[in-house]
N, C-alpha and C positions, 0 to 999 in steps of 0.2 A: 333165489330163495334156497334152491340144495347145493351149492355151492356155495353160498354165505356161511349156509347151517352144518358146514361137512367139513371146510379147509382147514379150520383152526385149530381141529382135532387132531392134525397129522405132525409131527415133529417139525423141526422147520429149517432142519436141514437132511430134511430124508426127497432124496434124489429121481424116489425108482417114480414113473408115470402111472396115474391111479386113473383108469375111466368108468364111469357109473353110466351107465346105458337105463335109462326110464323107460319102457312103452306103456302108453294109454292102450288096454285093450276095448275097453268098453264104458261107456260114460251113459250115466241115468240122468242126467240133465239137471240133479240137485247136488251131488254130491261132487265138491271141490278137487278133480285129479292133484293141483297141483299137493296139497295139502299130503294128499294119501301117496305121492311120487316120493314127497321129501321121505315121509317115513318108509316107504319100503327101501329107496335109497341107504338110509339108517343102521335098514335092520342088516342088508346085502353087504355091507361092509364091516358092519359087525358080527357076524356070522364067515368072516373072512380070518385071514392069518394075517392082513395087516398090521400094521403098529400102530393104532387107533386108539385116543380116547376117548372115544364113543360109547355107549349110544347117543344121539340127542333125536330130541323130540317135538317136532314143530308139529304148532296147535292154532287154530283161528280165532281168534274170539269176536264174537258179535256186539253190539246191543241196541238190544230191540226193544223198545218200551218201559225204557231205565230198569231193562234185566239183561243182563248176561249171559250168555250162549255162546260154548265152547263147539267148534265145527257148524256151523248151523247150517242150513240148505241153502239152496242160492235162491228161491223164495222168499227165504226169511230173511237173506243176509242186502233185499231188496228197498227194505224196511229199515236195517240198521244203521244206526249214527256214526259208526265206525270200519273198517275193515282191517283189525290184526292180527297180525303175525308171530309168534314168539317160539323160538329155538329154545332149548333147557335141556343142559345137564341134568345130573343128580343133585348137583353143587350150583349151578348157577345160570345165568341167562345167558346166551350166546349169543343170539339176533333177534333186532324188534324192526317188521315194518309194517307202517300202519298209512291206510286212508282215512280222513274223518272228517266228517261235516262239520267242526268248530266245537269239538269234545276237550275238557276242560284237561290238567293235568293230573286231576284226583283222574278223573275216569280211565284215563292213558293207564294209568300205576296203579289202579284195581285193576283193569283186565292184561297186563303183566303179571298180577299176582295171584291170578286163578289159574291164567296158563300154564306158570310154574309149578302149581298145585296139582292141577290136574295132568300134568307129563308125565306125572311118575307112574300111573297107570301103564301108557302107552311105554314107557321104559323098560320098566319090568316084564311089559311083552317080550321088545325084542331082547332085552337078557334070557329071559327061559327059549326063547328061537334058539340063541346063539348057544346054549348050554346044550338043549337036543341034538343042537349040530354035532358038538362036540369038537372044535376044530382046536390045532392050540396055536394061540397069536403067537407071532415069531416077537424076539427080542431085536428092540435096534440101540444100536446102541451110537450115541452120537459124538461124533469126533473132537474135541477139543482141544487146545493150543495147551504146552504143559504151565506148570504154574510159575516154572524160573524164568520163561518165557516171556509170561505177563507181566512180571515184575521187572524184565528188562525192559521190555516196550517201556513200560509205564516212566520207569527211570529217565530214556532217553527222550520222554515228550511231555516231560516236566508240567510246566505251567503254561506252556503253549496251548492245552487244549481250550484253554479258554476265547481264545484268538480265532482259532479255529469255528465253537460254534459262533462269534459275533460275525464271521463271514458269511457262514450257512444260514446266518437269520433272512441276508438276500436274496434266495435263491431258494426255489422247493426243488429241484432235482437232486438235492443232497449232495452235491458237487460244487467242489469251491478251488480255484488253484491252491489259497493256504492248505486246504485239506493235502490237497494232490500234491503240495512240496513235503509235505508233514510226513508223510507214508513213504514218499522217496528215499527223504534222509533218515529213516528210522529200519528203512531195508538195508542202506549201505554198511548198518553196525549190526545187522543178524546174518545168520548164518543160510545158505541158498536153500537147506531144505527148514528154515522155520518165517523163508519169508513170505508164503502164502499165509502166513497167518495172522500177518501188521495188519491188515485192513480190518480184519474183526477185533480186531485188540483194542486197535483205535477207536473203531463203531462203539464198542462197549463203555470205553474210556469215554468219550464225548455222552452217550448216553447217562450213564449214572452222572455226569456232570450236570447236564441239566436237568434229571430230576433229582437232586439232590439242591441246588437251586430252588426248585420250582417249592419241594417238599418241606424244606428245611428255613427259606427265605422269603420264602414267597415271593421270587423275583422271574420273570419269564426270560425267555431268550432274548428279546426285544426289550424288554426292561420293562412289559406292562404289566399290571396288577393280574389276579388270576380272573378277576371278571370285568375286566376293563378290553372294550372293544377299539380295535383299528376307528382310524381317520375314517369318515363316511363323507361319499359325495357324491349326488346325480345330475344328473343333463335329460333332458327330455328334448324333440326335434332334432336329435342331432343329424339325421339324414334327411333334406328337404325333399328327397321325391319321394318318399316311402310313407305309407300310409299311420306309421307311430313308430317312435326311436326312443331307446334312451338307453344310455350310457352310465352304469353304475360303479363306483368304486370302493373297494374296502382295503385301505393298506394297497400292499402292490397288486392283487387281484381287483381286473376292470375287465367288464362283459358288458357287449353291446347286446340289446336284443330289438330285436325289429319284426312288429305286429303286421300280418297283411289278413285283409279282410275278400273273402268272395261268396261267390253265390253259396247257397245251400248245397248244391254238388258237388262244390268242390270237400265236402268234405270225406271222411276216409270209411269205406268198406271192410270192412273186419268180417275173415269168416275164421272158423277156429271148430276144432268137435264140439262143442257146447253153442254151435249155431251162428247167424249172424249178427252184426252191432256196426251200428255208423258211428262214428265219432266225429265231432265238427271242431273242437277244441282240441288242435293238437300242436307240440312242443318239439323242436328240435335242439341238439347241444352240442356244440362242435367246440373241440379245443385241440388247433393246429399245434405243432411240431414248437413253433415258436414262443408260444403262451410263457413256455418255461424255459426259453431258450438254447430249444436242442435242434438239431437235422433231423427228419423223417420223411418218411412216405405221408402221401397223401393218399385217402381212398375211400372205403366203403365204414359207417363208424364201425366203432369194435365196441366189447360189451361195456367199455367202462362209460363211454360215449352215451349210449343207450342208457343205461343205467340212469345217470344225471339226469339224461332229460326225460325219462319216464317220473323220475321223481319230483321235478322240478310242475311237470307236467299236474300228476299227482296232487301239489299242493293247492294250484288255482283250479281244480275243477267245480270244487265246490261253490267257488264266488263267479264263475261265468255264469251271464244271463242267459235264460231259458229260450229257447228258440222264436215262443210269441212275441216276445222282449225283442227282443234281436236276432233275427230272420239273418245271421251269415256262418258262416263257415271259418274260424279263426288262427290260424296261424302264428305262432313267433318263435323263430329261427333265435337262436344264442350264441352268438360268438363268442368266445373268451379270448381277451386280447392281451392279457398278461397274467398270470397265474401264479400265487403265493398262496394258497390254501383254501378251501370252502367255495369251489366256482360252482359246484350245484347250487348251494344257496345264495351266490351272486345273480345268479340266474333266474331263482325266485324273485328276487327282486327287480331286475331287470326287465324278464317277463309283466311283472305289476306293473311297471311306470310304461312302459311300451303300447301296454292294452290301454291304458288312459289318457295316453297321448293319440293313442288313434280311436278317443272316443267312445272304447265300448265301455259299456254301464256296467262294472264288476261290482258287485253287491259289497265288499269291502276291499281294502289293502291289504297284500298279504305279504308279511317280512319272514325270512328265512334267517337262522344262524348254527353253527357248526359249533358245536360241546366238543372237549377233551376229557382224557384220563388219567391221572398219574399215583399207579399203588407204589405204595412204600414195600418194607420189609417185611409190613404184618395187613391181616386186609382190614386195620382200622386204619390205617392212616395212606390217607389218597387225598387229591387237589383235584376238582371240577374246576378245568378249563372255561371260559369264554371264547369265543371267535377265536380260535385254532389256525395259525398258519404253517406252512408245509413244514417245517422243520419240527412243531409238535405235534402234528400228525404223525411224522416218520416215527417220531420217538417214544410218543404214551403209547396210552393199553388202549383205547378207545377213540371212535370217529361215530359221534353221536348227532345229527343232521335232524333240526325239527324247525317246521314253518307253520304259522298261522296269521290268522288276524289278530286285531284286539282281543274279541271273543273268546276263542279259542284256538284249539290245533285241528290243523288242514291235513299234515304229513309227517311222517317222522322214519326216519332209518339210522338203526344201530348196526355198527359191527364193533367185536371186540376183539384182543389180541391175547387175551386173558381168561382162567376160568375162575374169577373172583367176583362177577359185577352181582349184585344181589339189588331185587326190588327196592330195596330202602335208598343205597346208591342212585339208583335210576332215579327216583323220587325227586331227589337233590338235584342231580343234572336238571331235571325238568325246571323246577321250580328257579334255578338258576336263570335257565335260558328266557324263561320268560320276562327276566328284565331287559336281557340283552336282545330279545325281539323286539321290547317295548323302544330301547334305542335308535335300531335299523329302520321301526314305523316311521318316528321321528323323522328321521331323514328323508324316509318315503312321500311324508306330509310334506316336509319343506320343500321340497323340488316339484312337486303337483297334487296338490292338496285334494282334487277331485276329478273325475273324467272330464274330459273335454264335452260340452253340450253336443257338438257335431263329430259325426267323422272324415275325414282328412277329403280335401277337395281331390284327389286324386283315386280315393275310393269307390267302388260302385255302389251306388246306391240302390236303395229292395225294397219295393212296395207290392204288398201284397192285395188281392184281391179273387171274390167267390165268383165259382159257378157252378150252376147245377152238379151235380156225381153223374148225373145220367147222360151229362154233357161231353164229359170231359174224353170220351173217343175220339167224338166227334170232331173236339177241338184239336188232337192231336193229330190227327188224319191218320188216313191209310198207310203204316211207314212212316211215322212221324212226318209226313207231307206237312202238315200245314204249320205244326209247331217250327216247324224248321224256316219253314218261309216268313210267320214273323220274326224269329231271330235276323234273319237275313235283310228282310226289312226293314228293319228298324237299327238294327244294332246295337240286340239290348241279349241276354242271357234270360231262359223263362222255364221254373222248374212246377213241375206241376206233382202235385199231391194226392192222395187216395180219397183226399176228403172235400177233393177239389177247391182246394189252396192253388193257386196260380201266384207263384213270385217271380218280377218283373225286375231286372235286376243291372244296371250300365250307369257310364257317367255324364252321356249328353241329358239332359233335363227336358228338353225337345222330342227328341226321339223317346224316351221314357215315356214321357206324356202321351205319346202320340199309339206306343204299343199298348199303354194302361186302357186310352180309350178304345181299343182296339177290344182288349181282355172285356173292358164292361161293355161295349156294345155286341159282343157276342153271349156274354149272360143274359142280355135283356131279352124280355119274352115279348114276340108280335102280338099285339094284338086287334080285334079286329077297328077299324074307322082312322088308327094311325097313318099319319100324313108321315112321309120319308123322303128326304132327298137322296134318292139312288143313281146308280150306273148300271148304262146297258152294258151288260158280260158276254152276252150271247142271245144268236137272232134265229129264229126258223120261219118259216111263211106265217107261220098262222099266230104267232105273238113273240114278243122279246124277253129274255130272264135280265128283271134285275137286279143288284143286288142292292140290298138294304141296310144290312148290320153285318158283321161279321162273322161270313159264314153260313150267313140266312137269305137266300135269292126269292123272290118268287116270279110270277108270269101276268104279262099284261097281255091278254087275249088282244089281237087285233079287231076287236069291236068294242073294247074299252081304250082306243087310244087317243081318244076324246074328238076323232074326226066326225062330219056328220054324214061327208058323204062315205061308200062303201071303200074299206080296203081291203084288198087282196093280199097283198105279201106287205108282212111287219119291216123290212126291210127299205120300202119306200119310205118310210115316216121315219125311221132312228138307226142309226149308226152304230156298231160298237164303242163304247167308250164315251158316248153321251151323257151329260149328266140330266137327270127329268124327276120331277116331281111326283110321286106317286099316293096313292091311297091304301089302305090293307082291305080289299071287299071282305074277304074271310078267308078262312083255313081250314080246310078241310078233315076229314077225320083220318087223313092220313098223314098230316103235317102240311100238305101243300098250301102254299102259300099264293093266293089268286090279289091280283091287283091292277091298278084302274088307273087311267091319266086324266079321269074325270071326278075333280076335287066335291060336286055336287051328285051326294048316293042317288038324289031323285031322278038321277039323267041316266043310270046304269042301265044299259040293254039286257031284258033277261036272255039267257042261252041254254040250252041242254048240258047238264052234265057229261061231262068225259065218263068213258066207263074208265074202270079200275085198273084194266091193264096196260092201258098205255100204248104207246108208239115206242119204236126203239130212239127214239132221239126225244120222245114228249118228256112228260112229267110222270108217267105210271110208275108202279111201280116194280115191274119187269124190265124197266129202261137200262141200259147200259154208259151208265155215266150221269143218269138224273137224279134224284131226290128220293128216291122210296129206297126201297131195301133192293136194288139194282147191286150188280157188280159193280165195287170201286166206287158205290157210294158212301151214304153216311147211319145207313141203318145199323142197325145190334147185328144183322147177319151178314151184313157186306164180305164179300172175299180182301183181304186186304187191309179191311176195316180195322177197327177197336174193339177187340172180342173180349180183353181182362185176361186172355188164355198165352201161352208161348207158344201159339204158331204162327201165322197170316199177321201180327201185329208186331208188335217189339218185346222181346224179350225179356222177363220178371214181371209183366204187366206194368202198371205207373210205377214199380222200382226204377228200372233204369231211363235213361233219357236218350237224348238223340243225337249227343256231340263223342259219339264212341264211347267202348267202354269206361265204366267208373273206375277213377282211377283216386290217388293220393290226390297232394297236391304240384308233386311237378316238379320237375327241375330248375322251374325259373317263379318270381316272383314279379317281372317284367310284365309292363299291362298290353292286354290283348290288343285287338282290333278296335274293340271297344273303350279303351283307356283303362279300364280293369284286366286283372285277370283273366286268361282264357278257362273257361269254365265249360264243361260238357255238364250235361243237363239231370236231372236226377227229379228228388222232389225236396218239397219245402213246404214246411207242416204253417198253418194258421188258424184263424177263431175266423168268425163268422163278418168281424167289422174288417173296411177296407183298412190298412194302415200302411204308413209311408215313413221308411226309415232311411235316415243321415240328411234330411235334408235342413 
């Protein structure tokens, strides 16, 4: 954003290194830093001796309840249809980026044309700054080749330039051997101190050629019309083990993007001074060295990297389904595998056809396309590009990036190279691109018409299910003891929620089934006269625990073990590991759970209550390892327990989970133990019905 809104201001062959230092010192939790950083940045180098034509003025615009609102709160801006951005001169617009729920292109171009209105306020601040200051901006004055100069060059590269750009149409790195012999032999006939200056002579010469072209004939580099779009083609499946593929093409730019689906923790922790935010939908964009066929390093992305795919990112938020909908964490990585112009918006599309190949329910399609610019002599007469590839990127005044659905618009980012764009311009681009979106849809339709009903058999699949809130310590044990042990278990991934949402989440269907029943027989409530087929877990003299449901033991007194003659030690009659048929007598008022191997209540021997404190090994609840509110059991004060608090339990309360810390998603996309994703455990929000997703 302050480097979008600050670069284009500087000469653009001024040399020296400018660094803008931001700090947030304090943040009130409504008030947008980034917003209030651009402008002090603004005002800081206006109020310098730079060679700057500055000020500019970046401003937010809202809308809230089909009203407009310049800076609004983040409150408000919770609310809004849109999230924009707009840079302004005195004269004109600089930078637009926007989020937007499927806001139409009048709406886009009214809150452009308020922000421009209202800048000049905040302009006329930092001028009266800069005047108090009183500094005086230095003169730069910038170098140019003489003019006998350019008229030699131009002599000796005749009518070749045309030859020239029909090679560069192949190629976005702006490099072509014709180019490179062109400049060679045009060096050999100047003079050694005017030959650093053929390659700008040449740039310039090739430049005005094709917008004089484009302006004049209305013919592009590639011979297309000015709103006529590249060849379009996609592929869906193209990688069989990955959970959704699809391969998209525009002209020579082709970008794989590939959707991987996991548990709800796997999604990403965002902490920042304005608090925490998970995000479950997230986008990556990578374009190797060779996209545009050059040698590089491999590494960490860099910002242009980032960029793309925060934007790309940007566009589909608004069509991913809501977590009740679709209970996963979503993923798609973007390759670009050969690169001619517009691979962010190859990407938007990529991304679409990716997620509906692996099945998830996006509310619509969403197509992306890259606008151009081309001003003339005077700022009436300019050409609105269609789908821009690298050679009219290098060469116009603008790289205008907007994606939506049919509906409307999802995303859009402007930069310009000029200070002539004026809302009415913008307008036009808009209004242009939206046929040329309506194209790309097309295409989107033709290669998969709608989401896939299922998601990919290599997927894990998420069924969710309730239990009590007052439970959910319980279930998690002391140290995430018990949650872990069903993971282990079963071989399934199991994030639990504050609202005690429990999602069960792997690819065997077995084992899924087997932890779900797990999950609902430990919501079920004993009650008394229930008949259970349990396991003996543990034996003491005077009766056997066993367990019931999960999670839930109680005790068969040795005079309930349906013998008639006396027994003395429980341990004559049942084994550990037995399976026996039991009855629920009752339950006590302390949760204890008393039970019978005597299916007929009329035959129950009466007995003395237990007092209340128990034995160290009974049922009290003083016991060390029983059932009351013992150490290391399962009461609200257990040591160990589920207190909701950061001590004795796990750390964030039900925020975090038990497979280590929350993390992204990972270096690998490679399926766990479980044939998904290895997922460390978090939570995963649901409604009150069980529900089972992908199968």
């Amino acid at each position: 954003l302050i480097d979008r809104s600050i670069r284009p201001l500087f000469p653009k062959s001024y040399k020296m290194e400018v660094q803008v230092t931001v700090t947030v010192l304090s943040v009130d939790m409504e008030n947008d830093p980034k917003t209030l950083g651009a402008i002090a940045a603004s005002a800081a180098i206006h109020v310098s001796t730079l060679p700057w034509k500055g000020p500019v003025a970046p401003l937010t615009v809202g809308l809230i309840e089909d009203k407009y609102k310049i800076n609004p709160i983040a409150s408000e801006m919770k609310a809004s249809l849109m999230n924009l951005t707009v840079s302004s001169t005195k004269e004109a617009v600089l930078m637009v980026e926007a989020g937007a729920n499927e806001v139409t292109e009048a709406q886009i171009v009214k809150g452009v044309e308020l922000a421009f209105k209202e800048s000049k306020a905040v302009l006329k601040l930092i001028e009266d700054l800069s005047k108090e200051v009183g500094r005086t901006r230095e003169t730069y004055k910038e170098e140019k080749p003489s003019a006998e100069l350019e008229n030699q060059v131009k002599k000796l590269v005749g009518d070749k330039i045309a030859g020239v750009v029909a090679s560069l149409v192949q190629v976005e790195n702006g490099r072509s051997t014709e180019l490179a012999d062109l400049i060679d032999a045009v060096t050999e006939n100047v003079t050694e101190t005017d030959a650093k200056w053929v390659p700008e002579i040449v740039d310039h010469m090739k430049k005005d050629f094709i917008r004089e072209q484009i302006l004049k004939k209305g013919i592009r580099p590639d011979g297309r019309k000015l709103t006529e779009v590249r060849k379009l083609s996609g592929e869906v499946g193209y990688l069989p083990r990955v959970h959704g593929s699809a391969l998209f093409k525009r002209g020579q730019t082709h970008v794989l993007s590939v959707a991987t689906l996991g548990a709800q923790s796997m999604g990403q922790l965002l902490e920042s001074a304005e608090g925490e935010a998970e995000k479950r939908y997230m986008h990556q964009y990578s374009m190797p060295p060779y996209a545009s066929g050059e040698v590089g390093r491999f590494g960490n992305p860099g910002r242009r990297e980032i960029g793309h795919g925060a934007l790309a990112e940007r566009a589909l938020e608004p069509v991913i389904p809501s977590q009740d909908d679709f209970p996963y964490a979503i993923r798609v990585v973007s390759e670009v595998m050969s690169s001619n112009g517009s691979t962010s918006m190859a990407s938007v599309v990529g991304s679409t056809l990716s997620l509906m190949d692996a099945g998830v329910p996006i509310k619509a399609p969403v197509a992306g396309i890259a606008m151009g610019l081309i001003f003339g002599s005077s700022e009436k007469e300019f050409a609105v590009l269609s789908d821009i590839m690298g050679i009219e990127d290098y060469n116009g005044d603008m790289d205008f990036k907007v994606a939506g659905t049919e509906k409307g618009i999802t995303a859009l980012q402007l930069d310009v190279k000029t200070l002539n764009l004026t809302p009415e311009i913008l307008e036009k681009a808009l209004e242009q691109s939206k046929d040329a979106r309506g194209q790309v849809m097309k295409a989107i339709v033709d290669t998969l018409a709608e989401p896939r009903k299922t998601v990919s058999q290599y997927a894990p699949k998420i069924q969710v299910v309730k239990i009590p809130v007052d439970k959910i310590g319980e279930f998690i044990g002391p140290g995430g003891k018990n949650i872990k042990k069903v993971m282990a278990d079963f071989g399934v991934t199991v994030d639990v929620s504050d609202d005690g949402s429990v999602a069960v989440s792997g690819v065997d269907p077995e084992k899924m089934q087997s932890a779900i029943s797990y999950v609902e027989g430990f919501a079920k409530e004993v009650q008394a006269g229930e008949i259970y087929d349990g396991e003996v877990v543990r034996i003491m003299p005077f009766g056997a625990f066993v367990n019931i449901l999960p999670g839930k033991d109680g005790m068969v007194h040795v005079s309930d073990m349906g013998r008639e003659e006396f027994v003395a030690d429980a341990n004559d009659v049942v084994k550990i590991g037995d399976k026996v048929k039991v009855r629920v007598v009752k339950i006590d008022e302390m949760g204890r759970i008393n039970l019978s191997m005597n299916m007929d209540p009329a035959k129950d021997k009466p007995r003395e209550e237990r007092p209340r404190g128990g034995g160290r090994g009974g049922f009290g609840g003083g016991s060390r390892g029983g059932f009351g509110e013992g150490r290391g059991g399962f009461g609200g004060g257990s040591r160990g327990g589920f207190s909701g608090g950061r001590s004795g339990g796990f750390s964030r309360g039900p925020r975090t989970g038990f497979g280590g810390p929350r993390r992204d998603f990972g270096n690998s996309d490679r399926p766990g133990e479980a044939g998904g994703p290895h997922f460390p455990t978090s939570r995963l929000m649901g409604d009150d019905s069980n529900k089972d997703f992908g199968r």
